[in-house]
mmCIF file as Biopython writes it, N, C-alpha, C and O atoms, coordinates in Angstrom:
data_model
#
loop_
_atom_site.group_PDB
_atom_site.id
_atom_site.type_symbol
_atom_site.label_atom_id
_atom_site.label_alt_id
_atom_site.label_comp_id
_atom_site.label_asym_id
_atom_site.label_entity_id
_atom_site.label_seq_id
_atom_site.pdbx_PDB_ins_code
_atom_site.Cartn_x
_atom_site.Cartn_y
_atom_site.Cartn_z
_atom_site.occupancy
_atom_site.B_iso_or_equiv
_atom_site.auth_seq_id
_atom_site.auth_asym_id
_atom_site.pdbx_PDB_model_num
ATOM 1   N N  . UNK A ? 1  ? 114.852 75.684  83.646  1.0 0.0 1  A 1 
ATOM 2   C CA . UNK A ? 1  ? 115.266 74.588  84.489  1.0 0.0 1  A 1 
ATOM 3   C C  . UNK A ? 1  ? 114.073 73.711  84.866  1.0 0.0 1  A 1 
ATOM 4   O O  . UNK A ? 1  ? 114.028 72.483  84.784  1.0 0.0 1  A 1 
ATOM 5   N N  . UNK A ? 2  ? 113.124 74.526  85.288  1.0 0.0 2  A 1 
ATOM 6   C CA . UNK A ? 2  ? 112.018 73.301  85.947  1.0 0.0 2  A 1 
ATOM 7   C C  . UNK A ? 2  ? 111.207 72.721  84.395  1.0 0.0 2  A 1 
ATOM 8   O O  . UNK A ? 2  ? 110.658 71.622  84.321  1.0 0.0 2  A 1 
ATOM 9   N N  . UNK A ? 3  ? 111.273 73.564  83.418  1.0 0.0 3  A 1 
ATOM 10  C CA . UNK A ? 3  ? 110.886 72.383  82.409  1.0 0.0 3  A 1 
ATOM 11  C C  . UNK A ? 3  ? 111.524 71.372  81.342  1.0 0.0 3  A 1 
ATOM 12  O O  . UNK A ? 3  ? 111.242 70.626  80.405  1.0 0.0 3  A 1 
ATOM 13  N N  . UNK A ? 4  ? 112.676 71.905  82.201  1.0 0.0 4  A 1 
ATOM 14  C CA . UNK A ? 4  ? 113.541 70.386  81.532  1.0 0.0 4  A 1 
ATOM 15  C C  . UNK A ? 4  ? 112.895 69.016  82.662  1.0 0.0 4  A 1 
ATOM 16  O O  . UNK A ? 4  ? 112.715 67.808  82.509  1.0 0.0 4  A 1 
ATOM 17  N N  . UNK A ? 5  ? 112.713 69.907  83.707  1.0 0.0 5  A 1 
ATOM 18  C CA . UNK A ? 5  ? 112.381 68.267  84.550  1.0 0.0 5  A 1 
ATOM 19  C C  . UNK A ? 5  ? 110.863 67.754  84.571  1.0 0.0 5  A 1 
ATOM 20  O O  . UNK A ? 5  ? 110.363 67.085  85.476  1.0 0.0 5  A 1 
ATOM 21  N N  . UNK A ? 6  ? 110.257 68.169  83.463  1.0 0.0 6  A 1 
ATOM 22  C CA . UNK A ? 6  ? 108.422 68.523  83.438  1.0 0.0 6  A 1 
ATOM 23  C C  . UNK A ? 6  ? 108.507 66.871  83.314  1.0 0.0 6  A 1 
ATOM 24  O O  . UNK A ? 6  ? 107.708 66.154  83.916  1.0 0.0 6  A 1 
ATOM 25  N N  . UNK A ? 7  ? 109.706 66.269  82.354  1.0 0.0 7  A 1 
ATOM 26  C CA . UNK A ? 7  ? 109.214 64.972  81.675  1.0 0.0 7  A 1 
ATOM 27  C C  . UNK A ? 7  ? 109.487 63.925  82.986  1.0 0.0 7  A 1 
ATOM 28  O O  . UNK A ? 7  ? 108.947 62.847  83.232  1.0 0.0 7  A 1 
ATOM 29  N N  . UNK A ? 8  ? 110.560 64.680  83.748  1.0 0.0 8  A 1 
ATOM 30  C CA . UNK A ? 8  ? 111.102 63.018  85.117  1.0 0.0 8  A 1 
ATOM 31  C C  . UNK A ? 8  ? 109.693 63.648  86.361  1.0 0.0 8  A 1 
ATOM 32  O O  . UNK A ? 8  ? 109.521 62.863  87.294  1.0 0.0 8  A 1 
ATOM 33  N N  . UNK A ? 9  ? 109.189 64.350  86.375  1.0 0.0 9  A 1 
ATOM 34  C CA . UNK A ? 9  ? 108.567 65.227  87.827  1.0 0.0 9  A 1 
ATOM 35  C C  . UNK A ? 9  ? 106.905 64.709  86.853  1.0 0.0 9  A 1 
ATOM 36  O O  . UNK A ? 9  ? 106.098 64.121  87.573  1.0 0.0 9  A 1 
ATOM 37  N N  . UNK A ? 10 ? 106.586 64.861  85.772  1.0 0.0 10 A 1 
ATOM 38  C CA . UNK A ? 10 ? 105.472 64.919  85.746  1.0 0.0 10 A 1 
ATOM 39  C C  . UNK A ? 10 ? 104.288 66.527  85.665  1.0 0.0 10 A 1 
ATOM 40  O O  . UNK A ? 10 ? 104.759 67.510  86.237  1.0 0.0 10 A 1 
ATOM 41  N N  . UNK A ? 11 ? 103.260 66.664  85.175  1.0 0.0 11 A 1 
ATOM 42  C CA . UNK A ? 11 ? 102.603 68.127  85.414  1.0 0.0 11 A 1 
ATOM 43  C C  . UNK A ? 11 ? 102.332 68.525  86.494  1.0 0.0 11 A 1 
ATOM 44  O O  . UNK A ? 11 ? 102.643 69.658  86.863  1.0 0.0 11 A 1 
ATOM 45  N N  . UNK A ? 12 ? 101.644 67.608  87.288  1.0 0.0 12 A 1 
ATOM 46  C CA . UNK A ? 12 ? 101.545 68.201  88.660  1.0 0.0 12 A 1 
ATOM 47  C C  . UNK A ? 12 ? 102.450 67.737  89.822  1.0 0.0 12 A 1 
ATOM 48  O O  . UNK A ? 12 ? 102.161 68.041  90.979  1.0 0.0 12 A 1 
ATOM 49  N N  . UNK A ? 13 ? 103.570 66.984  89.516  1.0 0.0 13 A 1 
ATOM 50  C CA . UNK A ? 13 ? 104.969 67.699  90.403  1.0 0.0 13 A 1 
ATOM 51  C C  . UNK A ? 13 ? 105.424 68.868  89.893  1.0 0.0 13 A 1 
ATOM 52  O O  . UNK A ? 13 ? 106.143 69.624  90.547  1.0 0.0 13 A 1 
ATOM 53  N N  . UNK A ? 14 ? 105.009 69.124  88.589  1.0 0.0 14 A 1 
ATOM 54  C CA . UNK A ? 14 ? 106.007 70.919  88.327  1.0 0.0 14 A 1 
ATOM 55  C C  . UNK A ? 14 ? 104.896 71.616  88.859  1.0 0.0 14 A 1 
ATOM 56  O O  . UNK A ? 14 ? 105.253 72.558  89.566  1.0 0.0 14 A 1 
ATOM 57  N N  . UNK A ? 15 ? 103.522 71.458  88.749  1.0 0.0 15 A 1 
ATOM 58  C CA . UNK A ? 15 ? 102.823 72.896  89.741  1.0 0.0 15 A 1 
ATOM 59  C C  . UNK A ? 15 ? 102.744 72.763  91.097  1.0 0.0 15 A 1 
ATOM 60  O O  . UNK A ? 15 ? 102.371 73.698  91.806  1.0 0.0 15 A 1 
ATOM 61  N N  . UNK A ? 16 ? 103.044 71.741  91.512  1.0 0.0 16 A 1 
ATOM 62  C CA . UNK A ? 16 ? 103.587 71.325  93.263  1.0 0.0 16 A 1 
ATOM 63  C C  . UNK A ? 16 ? 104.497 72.371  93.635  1.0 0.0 16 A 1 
ATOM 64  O O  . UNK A ? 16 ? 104.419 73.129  94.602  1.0 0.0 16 A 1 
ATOM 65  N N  . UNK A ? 17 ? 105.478 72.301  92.628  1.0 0.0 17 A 1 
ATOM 66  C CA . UNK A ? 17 ? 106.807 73.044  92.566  1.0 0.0 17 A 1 
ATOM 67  C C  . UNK A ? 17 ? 106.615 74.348  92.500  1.0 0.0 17 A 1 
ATOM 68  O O  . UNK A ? 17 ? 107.101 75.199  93.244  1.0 0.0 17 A 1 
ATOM 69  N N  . UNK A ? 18 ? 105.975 74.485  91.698  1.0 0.0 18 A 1 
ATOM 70  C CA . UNK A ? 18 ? 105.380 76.253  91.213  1.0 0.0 18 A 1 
ATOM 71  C C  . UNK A ? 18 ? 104.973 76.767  92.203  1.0 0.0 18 A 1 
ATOM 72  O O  . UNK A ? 18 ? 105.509 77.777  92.659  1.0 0.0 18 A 1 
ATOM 73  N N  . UNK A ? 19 ? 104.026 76.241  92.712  1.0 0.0 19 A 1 
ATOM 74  C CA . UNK A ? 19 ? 103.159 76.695  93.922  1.0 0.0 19 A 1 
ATOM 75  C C  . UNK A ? 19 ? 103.955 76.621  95.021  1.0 0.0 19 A 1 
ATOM 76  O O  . UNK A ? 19 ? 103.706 77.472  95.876  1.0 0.0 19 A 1 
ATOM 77  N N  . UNK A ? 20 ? 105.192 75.559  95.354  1.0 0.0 20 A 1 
ATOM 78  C CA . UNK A ? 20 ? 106.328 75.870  96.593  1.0 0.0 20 A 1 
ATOM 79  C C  . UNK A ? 20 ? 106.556 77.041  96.756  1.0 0.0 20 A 1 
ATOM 80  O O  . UNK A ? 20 ? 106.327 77.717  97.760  1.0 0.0 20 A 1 
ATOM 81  N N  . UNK A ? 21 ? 107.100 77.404  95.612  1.0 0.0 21 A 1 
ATOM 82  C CA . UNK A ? 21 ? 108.219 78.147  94.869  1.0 0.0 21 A 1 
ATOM 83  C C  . UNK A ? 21 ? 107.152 79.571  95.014  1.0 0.0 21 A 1 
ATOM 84  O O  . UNK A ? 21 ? 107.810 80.511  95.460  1.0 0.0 21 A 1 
ATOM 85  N N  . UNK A ? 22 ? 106.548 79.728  94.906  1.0 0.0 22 A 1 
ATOM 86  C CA . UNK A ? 22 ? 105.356 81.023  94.817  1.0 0.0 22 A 1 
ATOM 87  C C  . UNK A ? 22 ? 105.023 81.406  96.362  1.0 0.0 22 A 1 
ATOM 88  O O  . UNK A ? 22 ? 105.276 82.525  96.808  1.0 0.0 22 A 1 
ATOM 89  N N  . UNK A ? 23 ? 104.519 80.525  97.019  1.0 0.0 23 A 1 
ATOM 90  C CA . UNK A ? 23 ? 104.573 80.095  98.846  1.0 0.0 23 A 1 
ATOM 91  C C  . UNK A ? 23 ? 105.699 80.661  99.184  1.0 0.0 23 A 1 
ATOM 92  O O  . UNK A ? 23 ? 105.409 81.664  99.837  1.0 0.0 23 A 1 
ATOM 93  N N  . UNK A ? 24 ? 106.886 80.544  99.081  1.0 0.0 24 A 1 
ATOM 94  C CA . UNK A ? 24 ? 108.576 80.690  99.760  1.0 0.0 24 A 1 
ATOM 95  C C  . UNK A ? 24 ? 108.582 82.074  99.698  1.0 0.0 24 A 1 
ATOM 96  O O  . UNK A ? 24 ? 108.531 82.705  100.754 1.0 0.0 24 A 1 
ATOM 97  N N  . UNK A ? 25 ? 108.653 82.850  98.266  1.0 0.0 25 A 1 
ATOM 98  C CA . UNK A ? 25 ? 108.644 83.931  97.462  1.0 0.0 25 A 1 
ATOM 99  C C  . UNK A ? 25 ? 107.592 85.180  98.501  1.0 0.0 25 A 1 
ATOM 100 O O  . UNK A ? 25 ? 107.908 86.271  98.975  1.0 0.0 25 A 1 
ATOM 101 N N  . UNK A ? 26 ? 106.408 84.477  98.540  1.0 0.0 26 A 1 
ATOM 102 C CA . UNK A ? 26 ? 105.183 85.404  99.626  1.0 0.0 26 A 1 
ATOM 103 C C  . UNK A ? 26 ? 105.850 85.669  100.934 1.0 0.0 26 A 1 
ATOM 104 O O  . UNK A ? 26 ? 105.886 86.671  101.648 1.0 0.0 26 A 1 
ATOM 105 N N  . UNK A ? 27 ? 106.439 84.311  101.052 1.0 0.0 27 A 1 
ATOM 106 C CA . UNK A ? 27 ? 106.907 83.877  102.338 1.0 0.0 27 A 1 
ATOM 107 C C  . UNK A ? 27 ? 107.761 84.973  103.222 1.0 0.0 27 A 1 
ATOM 108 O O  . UNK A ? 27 ? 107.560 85.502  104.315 1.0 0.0 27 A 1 
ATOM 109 N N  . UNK A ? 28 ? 109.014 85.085  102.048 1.0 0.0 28 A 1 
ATOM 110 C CA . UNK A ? 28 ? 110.213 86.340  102.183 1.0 0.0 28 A 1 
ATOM 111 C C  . UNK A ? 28 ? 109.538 87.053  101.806 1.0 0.0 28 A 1 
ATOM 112 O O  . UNK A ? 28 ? 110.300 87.972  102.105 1.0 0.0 28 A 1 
ATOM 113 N N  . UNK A ? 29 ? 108.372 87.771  101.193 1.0 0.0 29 A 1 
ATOM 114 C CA . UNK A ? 29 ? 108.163 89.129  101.040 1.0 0.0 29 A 1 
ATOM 115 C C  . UNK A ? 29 ? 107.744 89.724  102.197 1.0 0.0 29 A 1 
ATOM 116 O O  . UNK A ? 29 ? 107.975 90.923  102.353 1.0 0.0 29 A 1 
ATOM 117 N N  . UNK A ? 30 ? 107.053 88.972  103.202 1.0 0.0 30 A 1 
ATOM 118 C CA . UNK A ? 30 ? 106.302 89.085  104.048 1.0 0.0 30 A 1 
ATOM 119 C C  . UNK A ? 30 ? 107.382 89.205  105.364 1.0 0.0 30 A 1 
ATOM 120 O O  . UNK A ? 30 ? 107.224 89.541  106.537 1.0 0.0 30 A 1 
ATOM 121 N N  . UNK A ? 31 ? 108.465 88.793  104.630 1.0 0.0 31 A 1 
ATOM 122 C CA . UNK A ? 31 ? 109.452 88.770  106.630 1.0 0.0 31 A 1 
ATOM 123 C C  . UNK A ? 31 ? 110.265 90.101  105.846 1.0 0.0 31 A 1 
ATOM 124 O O  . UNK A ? 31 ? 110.921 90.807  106.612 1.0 0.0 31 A 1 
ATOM 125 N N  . UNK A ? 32 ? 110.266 90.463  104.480 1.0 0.0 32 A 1 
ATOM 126 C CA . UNK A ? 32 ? 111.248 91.675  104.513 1.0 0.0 32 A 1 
ATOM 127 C C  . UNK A ? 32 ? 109.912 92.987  104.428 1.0 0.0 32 A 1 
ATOM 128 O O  . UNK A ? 32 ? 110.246 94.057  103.919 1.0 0.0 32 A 1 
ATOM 129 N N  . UNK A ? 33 ? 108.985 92.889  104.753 1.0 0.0 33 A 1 
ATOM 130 C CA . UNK A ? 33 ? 107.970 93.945  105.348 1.0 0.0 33 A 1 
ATOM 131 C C  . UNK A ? 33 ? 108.095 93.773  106.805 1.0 0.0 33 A 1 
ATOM 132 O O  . UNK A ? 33 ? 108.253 94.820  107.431 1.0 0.0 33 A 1 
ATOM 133 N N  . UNK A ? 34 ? 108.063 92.791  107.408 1.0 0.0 34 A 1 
ATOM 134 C CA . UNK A ? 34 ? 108.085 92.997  108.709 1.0 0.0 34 A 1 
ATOM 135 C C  . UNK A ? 34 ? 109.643 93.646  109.128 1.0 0.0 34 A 1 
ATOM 136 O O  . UNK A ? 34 ? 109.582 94.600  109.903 1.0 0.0 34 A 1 
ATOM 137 N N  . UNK A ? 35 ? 110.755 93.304  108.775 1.0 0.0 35 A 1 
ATOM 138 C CA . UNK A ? 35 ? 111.918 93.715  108.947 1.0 0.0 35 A 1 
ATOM 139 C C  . UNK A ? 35 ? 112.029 95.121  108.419 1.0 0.0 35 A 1 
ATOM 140 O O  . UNK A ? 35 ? 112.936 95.721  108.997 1.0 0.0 35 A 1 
ATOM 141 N N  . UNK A ? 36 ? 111.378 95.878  107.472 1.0 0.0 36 A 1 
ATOM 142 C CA . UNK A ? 36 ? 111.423 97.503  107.337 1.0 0.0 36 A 1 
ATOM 143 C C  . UNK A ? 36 ? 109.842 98.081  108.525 1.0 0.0 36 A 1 
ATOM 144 O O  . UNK A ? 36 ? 109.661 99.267  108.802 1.0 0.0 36 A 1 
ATOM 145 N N  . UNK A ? 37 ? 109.100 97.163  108.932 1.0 0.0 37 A 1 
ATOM 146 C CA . UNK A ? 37 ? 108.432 97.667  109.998 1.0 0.0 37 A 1 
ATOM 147 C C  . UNK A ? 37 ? 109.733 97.930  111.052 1.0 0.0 37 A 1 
ATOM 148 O O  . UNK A ? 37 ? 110.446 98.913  111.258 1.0 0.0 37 A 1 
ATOM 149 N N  . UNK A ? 38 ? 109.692 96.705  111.558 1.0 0.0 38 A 1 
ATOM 150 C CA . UNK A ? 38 ? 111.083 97.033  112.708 1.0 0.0 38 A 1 
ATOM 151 C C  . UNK A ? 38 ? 111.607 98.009  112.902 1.0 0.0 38 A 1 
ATOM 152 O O  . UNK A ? 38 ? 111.615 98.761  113.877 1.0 0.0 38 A 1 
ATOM 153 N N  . UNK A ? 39 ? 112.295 98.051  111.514 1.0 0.0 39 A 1 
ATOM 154 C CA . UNK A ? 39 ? 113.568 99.268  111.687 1.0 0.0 39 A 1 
ATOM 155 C C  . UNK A ? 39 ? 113.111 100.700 111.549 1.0 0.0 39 A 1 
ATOM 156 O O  . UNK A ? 39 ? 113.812 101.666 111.853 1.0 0.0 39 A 1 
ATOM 157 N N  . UNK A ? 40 ? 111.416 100.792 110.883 1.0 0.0 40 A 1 
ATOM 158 C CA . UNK A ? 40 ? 111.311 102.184 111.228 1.0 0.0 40 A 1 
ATOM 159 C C  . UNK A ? 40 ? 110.612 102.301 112.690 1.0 0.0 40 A 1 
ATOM 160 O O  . UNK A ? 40 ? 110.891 103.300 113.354 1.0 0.0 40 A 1 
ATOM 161 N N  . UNK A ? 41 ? 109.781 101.404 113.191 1.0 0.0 41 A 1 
ATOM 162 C CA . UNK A ? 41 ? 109.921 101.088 114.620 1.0 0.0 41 A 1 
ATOM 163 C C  . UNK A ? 41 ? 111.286 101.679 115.248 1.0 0.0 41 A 1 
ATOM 164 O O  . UNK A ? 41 ? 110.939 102.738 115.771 1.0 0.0 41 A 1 
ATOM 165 N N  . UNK A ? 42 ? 112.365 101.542 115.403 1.0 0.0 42 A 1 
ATOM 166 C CA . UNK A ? 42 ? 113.267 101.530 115.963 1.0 0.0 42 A 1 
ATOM 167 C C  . UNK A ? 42 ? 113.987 102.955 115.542 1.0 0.0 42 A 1 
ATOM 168 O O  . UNK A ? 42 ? 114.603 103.621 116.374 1.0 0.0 42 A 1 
ATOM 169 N N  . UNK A ? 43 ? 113.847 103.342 114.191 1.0 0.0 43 A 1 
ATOM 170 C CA . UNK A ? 43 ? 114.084 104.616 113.856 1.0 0.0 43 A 1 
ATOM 171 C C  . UNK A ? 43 ? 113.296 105.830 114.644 1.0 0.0 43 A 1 
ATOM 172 O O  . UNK A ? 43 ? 113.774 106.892 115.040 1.0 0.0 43 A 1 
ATOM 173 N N  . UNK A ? 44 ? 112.153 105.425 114.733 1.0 0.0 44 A 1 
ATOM 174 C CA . UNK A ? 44 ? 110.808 106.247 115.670 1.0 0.0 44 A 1 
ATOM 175 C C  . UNK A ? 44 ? 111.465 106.505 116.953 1.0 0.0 44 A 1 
ATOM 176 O O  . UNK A ? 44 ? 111.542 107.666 117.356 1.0 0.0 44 A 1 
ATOM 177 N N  . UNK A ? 45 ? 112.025 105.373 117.746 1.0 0.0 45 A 1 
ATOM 178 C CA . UNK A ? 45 ? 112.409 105.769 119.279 1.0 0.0 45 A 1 
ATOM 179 C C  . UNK A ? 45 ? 113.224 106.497 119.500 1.0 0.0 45 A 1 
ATOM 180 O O  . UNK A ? 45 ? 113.498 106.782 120.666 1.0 0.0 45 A 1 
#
């Protein structure tokens, strides 16, 4: 999908994109570690 749009976006709107897209990805990994902290937090009490 994103390199059908390489030719209307250009190279560095698709690694703009890449790099969103990589950012978001860290993004949720990082809130579903904190969310199994929590719950064994909460399993502990």
């Amino acid at each position: 999908m994103l390199e059908n749009r390489k030719d209307s976006y250009g190279s560095v709107a698709l690694l703009q994109k890449d790099l969103e897209l990589a950012k978001v990805t860290r993004e949720l990994e990082e809130i579903d570690a904190f969310t199994d902290a929590i719950n064994a937090r909460k399993a502990a009490l």
